[in-house]
N, C-alpha and C positions, 0 to 999 in steps of 0.2 A: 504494500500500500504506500502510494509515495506522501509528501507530504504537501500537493495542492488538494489532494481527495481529502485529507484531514483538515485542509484550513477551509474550504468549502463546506462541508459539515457542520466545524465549529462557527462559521458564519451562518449558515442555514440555520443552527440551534439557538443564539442569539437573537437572528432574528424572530424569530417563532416567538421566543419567550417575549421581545418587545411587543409585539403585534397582540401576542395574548396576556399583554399588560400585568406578567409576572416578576414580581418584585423577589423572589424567594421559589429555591429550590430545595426541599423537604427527601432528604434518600432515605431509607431506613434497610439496614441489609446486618445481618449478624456478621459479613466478612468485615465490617468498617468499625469494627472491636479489634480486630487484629493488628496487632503493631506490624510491620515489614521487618522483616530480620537479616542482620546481614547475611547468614546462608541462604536468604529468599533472593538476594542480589546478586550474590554469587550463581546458582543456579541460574537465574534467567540468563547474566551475563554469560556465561558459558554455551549457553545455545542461541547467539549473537554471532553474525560474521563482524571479523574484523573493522572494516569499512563503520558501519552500523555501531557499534560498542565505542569506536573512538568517538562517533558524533555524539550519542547520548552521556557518554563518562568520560569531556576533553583530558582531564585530570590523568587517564590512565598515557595519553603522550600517543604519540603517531605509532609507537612499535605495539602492537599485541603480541604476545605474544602464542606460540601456536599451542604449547603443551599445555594440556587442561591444568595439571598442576603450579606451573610456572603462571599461571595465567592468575588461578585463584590465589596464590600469596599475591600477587600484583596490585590483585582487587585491595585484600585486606590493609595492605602497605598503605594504600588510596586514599581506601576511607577512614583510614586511625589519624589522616591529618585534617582530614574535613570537620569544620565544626559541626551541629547540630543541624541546622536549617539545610546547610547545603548535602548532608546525608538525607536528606526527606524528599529535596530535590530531585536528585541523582539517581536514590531509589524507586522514585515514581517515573523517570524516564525510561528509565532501564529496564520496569516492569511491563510499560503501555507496549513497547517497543519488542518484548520477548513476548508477550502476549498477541499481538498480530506478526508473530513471526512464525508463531511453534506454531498453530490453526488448532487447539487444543481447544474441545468442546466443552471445559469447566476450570473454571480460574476467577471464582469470584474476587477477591484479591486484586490481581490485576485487572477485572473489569469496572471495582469502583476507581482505579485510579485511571482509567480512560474516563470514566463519567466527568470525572473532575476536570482533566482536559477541554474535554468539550463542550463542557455548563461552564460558563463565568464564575471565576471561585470568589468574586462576590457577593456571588446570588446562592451558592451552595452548600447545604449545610446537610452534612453527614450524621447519623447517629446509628446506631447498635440498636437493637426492639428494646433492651432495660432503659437507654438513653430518650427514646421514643417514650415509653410509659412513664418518663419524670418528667416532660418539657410539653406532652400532646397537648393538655390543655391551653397549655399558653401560647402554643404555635396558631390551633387551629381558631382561636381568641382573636390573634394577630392578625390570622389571614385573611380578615371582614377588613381590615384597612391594608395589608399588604397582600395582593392577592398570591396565594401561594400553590405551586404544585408537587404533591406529594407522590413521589415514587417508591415503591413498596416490593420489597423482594420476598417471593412467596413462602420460603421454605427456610425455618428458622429454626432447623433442628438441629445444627453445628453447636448453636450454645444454651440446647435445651429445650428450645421451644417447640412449638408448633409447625406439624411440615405443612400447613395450610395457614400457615400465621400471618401472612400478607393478604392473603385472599378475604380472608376473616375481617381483619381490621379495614379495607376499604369497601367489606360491604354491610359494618357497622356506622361508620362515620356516615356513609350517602343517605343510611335509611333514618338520619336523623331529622326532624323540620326544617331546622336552619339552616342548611347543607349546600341550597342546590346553585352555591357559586364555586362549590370545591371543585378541583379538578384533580382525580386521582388516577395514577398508572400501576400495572403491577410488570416489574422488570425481573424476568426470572429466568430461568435455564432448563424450567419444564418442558419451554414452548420453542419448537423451531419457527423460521421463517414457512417454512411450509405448512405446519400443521396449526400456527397461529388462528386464520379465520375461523376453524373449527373449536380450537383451545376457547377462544374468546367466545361464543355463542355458546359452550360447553358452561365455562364459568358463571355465563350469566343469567344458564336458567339453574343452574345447582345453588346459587348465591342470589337471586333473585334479585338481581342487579340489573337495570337498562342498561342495554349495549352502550347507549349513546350516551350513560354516565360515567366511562371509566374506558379503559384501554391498556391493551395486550402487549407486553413489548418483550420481543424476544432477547437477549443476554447478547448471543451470537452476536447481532447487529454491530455491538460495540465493536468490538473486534475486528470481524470480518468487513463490516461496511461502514461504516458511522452514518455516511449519508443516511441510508435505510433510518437508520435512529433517528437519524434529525425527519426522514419523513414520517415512523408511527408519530414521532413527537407531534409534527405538523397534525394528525389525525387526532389527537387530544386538544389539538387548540383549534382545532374545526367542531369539533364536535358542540360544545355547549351553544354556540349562533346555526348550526345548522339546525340542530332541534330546534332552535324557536321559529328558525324557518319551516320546517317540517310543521308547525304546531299551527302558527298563524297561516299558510299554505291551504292546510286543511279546513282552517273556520272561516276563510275566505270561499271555500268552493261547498262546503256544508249551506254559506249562508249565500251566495249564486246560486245554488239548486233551488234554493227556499224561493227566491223572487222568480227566476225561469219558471218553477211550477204555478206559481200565482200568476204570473204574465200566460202561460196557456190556458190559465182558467177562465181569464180575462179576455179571451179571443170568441169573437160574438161565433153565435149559433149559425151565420150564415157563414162568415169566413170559414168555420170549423167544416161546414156541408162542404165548401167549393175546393179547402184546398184537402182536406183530409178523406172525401168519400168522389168527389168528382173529378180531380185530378188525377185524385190514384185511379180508379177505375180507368179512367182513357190510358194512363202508362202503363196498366198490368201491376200498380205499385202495390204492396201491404198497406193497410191504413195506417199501421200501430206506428209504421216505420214513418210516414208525415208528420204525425206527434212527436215522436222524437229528434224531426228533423227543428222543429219548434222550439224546441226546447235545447237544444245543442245551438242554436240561436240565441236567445234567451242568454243560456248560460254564459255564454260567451263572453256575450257584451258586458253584463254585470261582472263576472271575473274578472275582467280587464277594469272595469269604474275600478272594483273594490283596490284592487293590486296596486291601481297606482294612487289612493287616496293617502294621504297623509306621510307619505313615502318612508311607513316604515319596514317594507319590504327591500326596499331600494338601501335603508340605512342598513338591513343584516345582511345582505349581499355585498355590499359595500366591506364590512367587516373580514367576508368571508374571502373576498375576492382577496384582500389585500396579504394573507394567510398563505389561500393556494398558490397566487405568485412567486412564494418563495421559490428557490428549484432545489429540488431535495430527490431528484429524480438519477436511478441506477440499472445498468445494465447486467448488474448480477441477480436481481432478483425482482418480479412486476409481483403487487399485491395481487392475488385473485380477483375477477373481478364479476359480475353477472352484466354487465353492459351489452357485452354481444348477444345474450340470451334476450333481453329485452329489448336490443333493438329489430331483433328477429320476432319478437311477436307483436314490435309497431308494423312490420312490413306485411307480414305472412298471418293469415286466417286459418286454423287448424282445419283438417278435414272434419275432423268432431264434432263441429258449430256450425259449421256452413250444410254440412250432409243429413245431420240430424236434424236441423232446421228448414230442410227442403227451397235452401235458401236461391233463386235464380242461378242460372248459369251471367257469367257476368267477363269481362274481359279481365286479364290476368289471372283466371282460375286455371291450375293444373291439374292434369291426367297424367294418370302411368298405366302401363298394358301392365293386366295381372292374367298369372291362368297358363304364363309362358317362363320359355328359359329367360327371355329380354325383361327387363321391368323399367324401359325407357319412359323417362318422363317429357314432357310435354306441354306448353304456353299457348294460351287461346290469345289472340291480337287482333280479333273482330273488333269493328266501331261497336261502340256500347248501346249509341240510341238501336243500331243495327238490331243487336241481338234482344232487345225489347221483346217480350212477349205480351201484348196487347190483351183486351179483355174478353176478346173472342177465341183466344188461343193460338193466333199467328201471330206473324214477324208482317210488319209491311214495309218493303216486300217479304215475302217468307225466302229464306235466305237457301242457297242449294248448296252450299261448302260453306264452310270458315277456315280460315287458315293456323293452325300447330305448330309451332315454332320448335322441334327436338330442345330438349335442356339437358346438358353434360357437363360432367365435371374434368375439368381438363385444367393440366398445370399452364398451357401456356393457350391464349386466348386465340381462341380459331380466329381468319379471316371474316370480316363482316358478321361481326356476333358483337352480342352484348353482355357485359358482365349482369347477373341478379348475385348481386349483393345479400350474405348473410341467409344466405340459401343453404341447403343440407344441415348437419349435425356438429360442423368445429370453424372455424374462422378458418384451419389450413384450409379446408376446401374451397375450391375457385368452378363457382357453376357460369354458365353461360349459355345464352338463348341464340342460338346457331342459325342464322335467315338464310341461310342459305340450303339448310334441312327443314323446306317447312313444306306441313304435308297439309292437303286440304279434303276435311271432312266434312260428311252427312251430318247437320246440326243436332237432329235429330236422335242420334247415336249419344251425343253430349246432354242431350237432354235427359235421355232418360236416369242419367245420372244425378239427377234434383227427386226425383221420384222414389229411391232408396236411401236410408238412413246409412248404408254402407257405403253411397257412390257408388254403387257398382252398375252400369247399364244395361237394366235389365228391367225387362216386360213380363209380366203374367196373363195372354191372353187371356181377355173376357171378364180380367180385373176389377173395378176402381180405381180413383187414385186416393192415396191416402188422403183420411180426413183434414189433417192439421197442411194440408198441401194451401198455398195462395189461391184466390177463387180464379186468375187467369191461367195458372199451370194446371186446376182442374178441366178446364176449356183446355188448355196443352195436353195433357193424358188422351183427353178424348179423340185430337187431332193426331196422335203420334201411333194411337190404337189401332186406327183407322189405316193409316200408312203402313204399321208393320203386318196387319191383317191382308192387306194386297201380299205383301211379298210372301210371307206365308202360303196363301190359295195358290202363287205361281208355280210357289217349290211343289206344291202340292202336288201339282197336274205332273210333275214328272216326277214324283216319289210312286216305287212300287205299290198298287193296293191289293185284296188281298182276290178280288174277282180276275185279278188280271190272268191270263194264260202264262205261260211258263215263258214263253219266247218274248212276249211283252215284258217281262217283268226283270226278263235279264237284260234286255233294250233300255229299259229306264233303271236299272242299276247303275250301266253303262254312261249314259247322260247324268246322270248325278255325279258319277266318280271323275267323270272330263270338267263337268263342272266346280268342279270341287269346294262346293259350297259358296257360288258365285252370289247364291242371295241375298244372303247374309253378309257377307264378305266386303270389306270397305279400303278403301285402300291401305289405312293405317292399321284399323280395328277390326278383329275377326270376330263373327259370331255364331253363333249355333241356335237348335233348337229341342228341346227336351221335352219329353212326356212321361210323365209319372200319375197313376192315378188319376190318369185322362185330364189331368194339367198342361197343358203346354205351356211352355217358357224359353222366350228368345231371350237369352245372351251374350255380350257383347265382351271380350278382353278388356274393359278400357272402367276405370275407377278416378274419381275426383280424388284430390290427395289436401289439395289446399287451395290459395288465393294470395295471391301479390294485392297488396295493397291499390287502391285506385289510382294515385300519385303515382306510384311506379309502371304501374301496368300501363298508363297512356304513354310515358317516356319511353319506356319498351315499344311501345308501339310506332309513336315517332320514327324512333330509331330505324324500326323495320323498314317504315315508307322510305325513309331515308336511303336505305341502302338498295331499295329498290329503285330511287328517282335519282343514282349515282350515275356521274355521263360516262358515255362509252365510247370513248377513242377510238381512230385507228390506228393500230400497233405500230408502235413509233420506229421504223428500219435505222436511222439515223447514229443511232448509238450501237454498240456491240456490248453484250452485256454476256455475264455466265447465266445460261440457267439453271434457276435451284428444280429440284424435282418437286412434283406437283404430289401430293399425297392425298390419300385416297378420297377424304374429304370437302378435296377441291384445294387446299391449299398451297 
């Protein structure tokens, strides 16, 4: 570790502590009873290079010497001339310095004497848990006019005490009334940088402790990274203005919902006919979903009055912002984080909610073939008034293809494709919408996948549709019925029946098998026909999985036309070029 990553750190920690207007830093650790001994300096010195040992101990002279034993009289010779102060010195150098050298997973010891490096030892006041239990009162007294942060090491069995002693005492102090300007840490050796997020949500329901009143801080850190320290630190001085933004956030949008529902209440009897029962009808719309559309209005606008009334959202922001600017940011270690998970389900609509809910077919809805070795997925890029199903149960026009975009996950970006962002199961994966694999299907095939709780496309002659179905996709069943009942009777006339003669009946085998299942059969999506208990049921390969977002899904779409209305040259002879080989996907 050289030493700008150290003073970067101890910058970063300072600032933190200004920003969270900390006058006092409170440690308590059973190792900071321990006096440092000169066989404690000797030893670290010893697993010291050269180079390193002269800069921390100038005193020992440019020659180290090599033999461990010539080396340790050396030490002693050293420090028998040093007075008192500059042995405490010398010994805290010596130790910071053998402690991010040796990568040794416990050294309480030498990890309060990096704390003290990197806290202003103006502001740092050490104590042992006896030292702790003589001065608490008066500290925590103090700290309503000094504001103070107390860091607590968990495990206080070295001089007797308690192996949860840290843990104990910061979630006695928080669950007192007067509390809640304390800021407290537990800095221990329990917890790695990995298993932290977990350690910390473990703690805090075992101790009944809010997450957002206390925080985790690995030991490692000191050692291994400081930065890291200076940013859990950052995450303790985030934490008390982020909850009142969390707090006030939420009574902002409790108290917009309150006015949005009273403003839809307040929308006359005749507005509510034309846009909630008359409009939706003409569009094929839900009614419930007009309401809602009202009211995500509503809400809106008052959220935004409330937010920016008396700007004290703007002052915790303000606070917070000036916090997270610090840079306290390291390439040895990224906190976990759920970001990518939720901006994956701002984008993406489960198949769960959309299939369950018989919800339209709509542009940026995905399919994937199921039922086969391939489970290729697949982007609708229809215009959306397009694919409108009206309240008679057509399209006008009623539409004879829509276009399927293939979606693949590929490391390096096909030609004329688009990335969909946060698509699949990890952030490695890179999905992209391939225009130039796009397959154009029977709409109708896509529908019937609104018609199944599972997505899956598929008919039960002579059915219904389900009840909880929208009243235009009822009109759609009946119109899709109607359609697959023709193809049906065609295949009919040339499936064997059972009057037929022998010679007839291996002639229409014959034409079935050449045909091989042409009626069904779609370009993309293959289907069949089943009979069970004089049920018949057409089936289709092809399942709804999910939904892009509306936002994305026009951009997507964009894109497409775009790469469809790209100009076409004639191949420029003028220049002499290598050519790369063209691979199988056109690239």
């Amino acid at each position: 570790m050289n030493d700008e990553a150290i003073s970067q750190a101890r910058t970063a920690v300072e600032n933190i502590l200004t920003a969270l207007g900390v006058a006092r830093v409170v440690y308590v650790d059973d190792a900071n009873g321990d006096a440092v001994t000169l066989e404690d300096v000797i030893a670290a010195a010893a697993g010291l290079d050269a180079k390193l040992l002269a800069e921390v101990m100038p005193e020992l002279g440019e020659f180290i010497p090599e033999d461990p034993d010539v080396l340790r009289q050396k030490v002693r010779d050293v420090w028998a001339r040093l007075d008192e102060a500059s042995q405490k010195e010398r010994a805290h150098a010596v130790l910071i310095a053998s402690r991010r050298h040796d990568g040794s997973d416990t050294d309480d010891v030498a990890d309060a004497s990096i704390l003290s490096d990197l806290v202003p030892r103006a502001k740092l006041i050490s104590l042992s848990p006896p030292q702790w239990e003589e001065q608490k009162t008066k500290l925590l007294g103090e700290s309503k006019d000094q504001r103070t942060l107390f860091l607590f090491d968990r495990d206080f069995s070295e001089t007797g005490g308690d192996a949860e002693g840290g843990i104990k005492i910061i979630a006695s102090l928080l669950a007192s009334n007067d509390t809640e300007s304390l800021i407290c840490g537990l800095l221990t050796h329990t917890v790695t940088p990995e298993t932290q997020p977990q350690q910390w949500e473990e703690l805090s329901r075992t101790y009944n402790i809010p997450r957002d009143r206390f925080v985790v801080i690995p030991k490692l850190h000191l050692s291994k990274s400081p930065i890291l320290f200076a940013q859990t630190l950052k995450f303790v001085a985030l934490s008390p203005d982020f909850t009142d933004l969390k707090r006030k956030t939420k009574e902002i949008i409790a108290a917009a919902a309150a006015v949005a529902a009273d403003r839809v209440e307040e929308v006359s009897i005749y507005d509510l006919d034309h846009i909630v029962f008359q409009v939706s009808a003409d569009e094929g719309l839900w009614e419930p979903d007009m309401l809602f559309r009202l009211h995500a209005l509503f809400h809106r606008l008052e959220s935004r009055r409330l937010a920016h009334e008396g700007g004290v959202l703007e002052q915790i922001a303000g606070r917070l912002r000036a916090v997270s600017g610090i840079p306290t940011s390291s390439d040895l270690f990224t906190p976990p984080s759920s970001a990518w998970t939720l901006q994956r389900e701002e984008m993406y609509e489960s198949d769960g909610h959309i299939n369950k809910n018989h919800l339209p077919i709509e542009i940026g809805d995905i399919f994937e073939r199921v039922g086969a070795e391939s489970t290729k997925r697949y982007v609708l890029l229809a215009q959306p008034c397009d694919l409108m199903v009206r309240n008679d149960g057509k399209r006008h026009p009623e539409l004879q293809r829509v276009p399927l975009a293939e979606v693949a996950c590929t490391d390096k970006a096909p030609y004329h494709s688009e990335e969909m962002p946060y698509f699949g199961t990890s952030p490695k994966e890179k999905w992209h919408a391939k225009f130039k694999l796009v397959y154009f299907v029977r709409p109708y095939i896509l529908d019937l996948c609104v018609l199944n709780q599972d997505g899956i496309a598929r008919l039960v002659l002579g059915s219904s549709a389900p009840s909880n179905v929208r009243p235009a996709w009822k009109e759609r069943h009946k119109v899709i019925s109607s359609l697959v009942n023709k193809i049906v009777r065609k295949a009919d006339q040339v499936a064997p029946a059972a009057e037929d003669t022998g010679a007839v009946k291996q002639a229409k085998q014959k034409i079935v098998q050449d045909l091989g299942g042409v009626f069904f059969n779609d370009d993309l999506f293959k289907g069949s026909i089943a009979e069970a208990d004089g049920i018949r049921t057409v089936t289709y390969d092809c399942k709804r999985i999910g939904r892009l977002s509306r936002a994305r899904a026009i951009g997507l779409l964009m894109s497409y036309t775009a790469s469809l209305s790209r100009p076409a040259y004639d191949r420029d002879f003028g220049t002499i070029e290598q050519c790369e080989e063209v691979t199988n996907d056109g690239q």
